[in-house]
N, C-alpha and C positions, 0 to 999 in steps of 0.2 A: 455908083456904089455897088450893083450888081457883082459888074465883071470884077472889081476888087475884091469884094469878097470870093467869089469864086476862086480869082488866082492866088488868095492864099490857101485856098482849099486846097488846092494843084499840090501849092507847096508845101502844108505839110503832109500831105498823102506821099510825095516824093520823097519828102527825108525821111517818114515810116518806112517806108519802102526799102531805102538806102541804109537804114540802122539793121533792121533785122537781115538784109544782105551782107552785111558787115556780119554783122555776128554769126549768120550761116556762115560766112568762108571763114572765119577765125575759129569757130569750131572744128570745122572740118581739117583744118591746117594744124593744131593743135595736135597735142600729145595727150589728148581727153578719150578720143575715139580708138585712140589706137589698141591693138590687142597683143597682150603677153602672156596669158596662160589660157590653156583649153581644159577646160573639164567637161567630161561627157556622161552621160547618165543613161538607163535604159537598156546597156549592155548586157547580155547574157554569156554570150557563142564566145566572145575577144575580151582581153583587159583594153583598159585606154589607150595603152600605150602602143599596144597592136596597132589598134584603129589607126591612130595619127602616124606610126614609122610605115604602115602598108601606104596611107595616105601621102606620105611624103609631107605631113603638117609640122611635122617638128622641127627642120630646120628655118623654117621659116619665120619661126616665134624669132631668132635670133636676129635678124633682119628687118624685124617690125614692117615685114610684106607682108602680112596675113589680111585676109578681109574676111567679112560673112557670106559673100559670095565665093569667095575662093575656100572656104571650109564648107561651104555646102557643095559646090562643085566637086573637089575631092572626095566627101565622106559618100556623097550618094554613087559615087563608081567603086564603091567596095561590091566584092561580091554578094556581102553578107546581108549590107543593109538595104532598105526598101526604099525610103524618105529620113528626114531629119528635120528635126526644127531649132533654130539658134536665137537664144537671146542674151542680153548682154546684161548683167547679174551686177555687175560694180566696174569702177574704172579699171580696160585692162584684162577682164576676163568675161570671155564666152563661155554660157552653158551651152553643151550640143545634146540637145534629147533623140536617142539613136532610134530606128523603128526597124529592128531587124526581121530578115524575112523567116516565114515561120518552113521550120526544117521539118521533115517526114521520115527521112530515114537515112541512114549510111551505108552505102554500097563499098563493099568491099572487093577489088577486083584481083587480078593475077600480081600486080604488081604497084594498084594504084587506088588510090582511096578517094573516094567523092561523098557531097554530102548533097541530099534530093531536097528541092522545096517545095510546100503543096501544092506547086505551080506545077510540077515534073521537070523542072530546070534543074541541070546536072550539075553542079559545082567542086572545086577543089575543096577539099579537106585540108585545113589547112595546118600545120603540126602543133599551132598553140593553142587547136581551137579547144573548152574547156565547156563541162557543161552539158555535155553531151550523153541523153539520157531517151535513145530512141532507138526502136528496132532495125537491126541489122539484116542487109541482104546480100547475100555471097552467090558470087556469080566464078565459076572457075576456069573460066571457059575465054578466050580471047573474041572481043566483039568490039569490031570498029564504028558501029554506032555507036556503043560510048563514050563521048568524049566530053572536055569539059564544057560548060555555057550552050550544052544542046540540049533537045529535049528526052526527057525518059521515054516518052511516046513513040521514040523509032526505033524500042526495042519494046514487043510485043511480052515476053516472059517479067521483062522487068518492069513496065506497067502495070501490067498484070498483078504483080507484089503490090506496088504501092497500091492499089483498088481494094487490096484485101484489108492493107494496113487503114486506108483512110476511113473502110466503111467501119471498121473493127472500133475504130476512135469514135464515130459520130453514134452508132448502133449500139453499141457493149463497153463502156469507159473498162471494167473488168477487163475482160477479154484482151483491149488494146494495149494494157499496161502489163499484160504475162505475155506481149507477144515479143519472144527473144530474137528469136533470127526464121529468117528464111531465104531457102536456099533453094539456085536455077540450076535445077537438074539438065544435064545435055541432052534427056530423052522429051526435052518442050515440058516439063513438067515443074512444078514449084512444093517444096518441101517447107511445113512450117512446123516452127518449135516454139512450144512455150515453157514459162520457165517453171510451172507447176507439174507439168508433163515428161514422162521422161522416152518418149514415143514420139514418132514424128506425124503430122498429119497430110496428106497428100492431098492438091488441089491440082484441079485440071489450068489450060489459058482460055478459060469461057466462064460466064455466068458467076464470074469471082464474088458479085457484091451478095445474090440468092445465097451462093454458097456460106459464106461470110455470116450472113443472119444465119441459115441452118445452124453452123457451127456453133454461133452464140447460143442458142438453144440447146445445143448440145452440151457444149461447155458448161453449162448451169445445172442441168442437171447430172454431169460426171462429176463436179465438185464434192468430195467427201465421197464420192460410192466407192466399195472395194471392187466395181468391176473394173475400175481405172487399173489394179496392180495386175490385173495378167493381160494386158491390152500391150500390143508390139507396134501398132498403128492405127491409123483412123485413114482411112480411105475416100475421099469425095469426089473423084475423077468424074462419076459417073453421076448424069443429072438424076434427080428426084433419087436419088440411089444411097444410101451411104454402106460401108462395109468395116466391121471394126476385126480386125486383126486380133487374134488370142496366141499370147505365149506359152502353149502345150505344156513347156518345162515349167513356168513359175506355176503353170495350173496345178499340174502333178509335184510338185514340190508341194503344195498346199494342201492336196490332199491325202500326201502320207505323213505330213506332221500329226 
């Protein structure tokens, strides 16, 4: 009586077994899982449609080849993005929630435009990118360390910039959001403008982040002062130092009104 019952034990653990295999390959065979529209979410930098024609995803929808592995393969070799995560929303459509990588600034060069990530990874600019609300660094000067998918690190001037930008963000939210542009002088030197100012301020390729809080301190207290209108520069090359520039003419303008 034992081993009978036991052997119908057998058997129907086998046909449970054999149902839900059935129904695993009849699923997966099926026109259930298959994917026809992509929606993405998360996007700042690109529209969707970027995403998936740079991706090469959209002819694919037409062929019902697409998979969750093949849109996450794809989407994660964009320049842009970091990671992504895909689920599938109703029959037929994947949401792709994008995690783009976070941008520092835009180099602007003799002939070619990159965009920096707080990584110091150098990337193309690419001409539909939109969104883009980040200070600018102009370099005029031809420099074979810059190229794309390198790092900013093996150009000493233009690290230098981003350290000023990163500490400006983390130290002074103010400060970072008037920081318009800055610009790599050919004499090793870095010029920065902000958009309150109408004067440039000079920083050395040393002790950028010291410098950077000084500055902030500075800038808080020049905000509203009339000594900001006859000011031609701000000078911080020099350590523990600073030097402010006076414009003689707007002075003596002022004092014969």
């Amino acid at each position: 009586m034992k081993s009978q019952s036991e052997l119908k034990h057998f058997i129907l653990l086998f046909l449970m077994v054999s149902i839900i295999g059935l129904l695993a390959f009849s699923l997966e065979s099926s026109d259930i899982n298959e994917i026809s529209t992509i929606k993405i979410i998360g996007n700042k930098y690109l529209e969707e449609d970027e995403y998936l024609k740079y991706s090469q995803l959209m002819g694919k929808l037409v062929n019902n080849e697409i998979t969750i592995a093949l849109i996450r393969d794809r989407l994660e070799k964009h320049p842009y993005i970091e990671n992504i995560d895909v689920v599938i929303l109703e029959r037929g459509i994947a949401q792709v929630q994008v995690f783009e990588k976070k941008m520092d600034a835009v180099l602007l060069g003799n002939s070619t435009k990159y965009i920096i990530t707080n990584r110091a990874e150098v990337l193309p600019l690419l001409p539909t990118t939109s969104n883009i609300n980040l200070p600018v660094i102009v370099s005029t000067e031809k420099n074979d360390k810059i190229k794309n998918f390198t790092s900013a690190t093996n150009c000493e001037r233009l690290y230098s910039a981003l350290k000023i930008i990163s500490t400006a963000e983390i130290y002074d939210t103010n400060l970072y959001e008037n920081i318009s542009e800055i610009d790599l002088l050919e004499s090793d030197e870095l010029a920065l403008h902000l958009s309150n100012f109408s004067y440039p301020i000079y920083f050395g390729t040393k002790n950028e982040i010291e410098k950077t809080v000084y500055l902030s301190k500075l800038y808080r207290h020049m905000q509203g002062n009339k000594l900001t209108e006859y000011l031609s520069y701000i000078d911080l090359r020099f350590n523990e130092m600073v030097y402010l520039g006076f414009n003689e003419l707007a002075a003596n303008q002022k004092e014969s009104i």
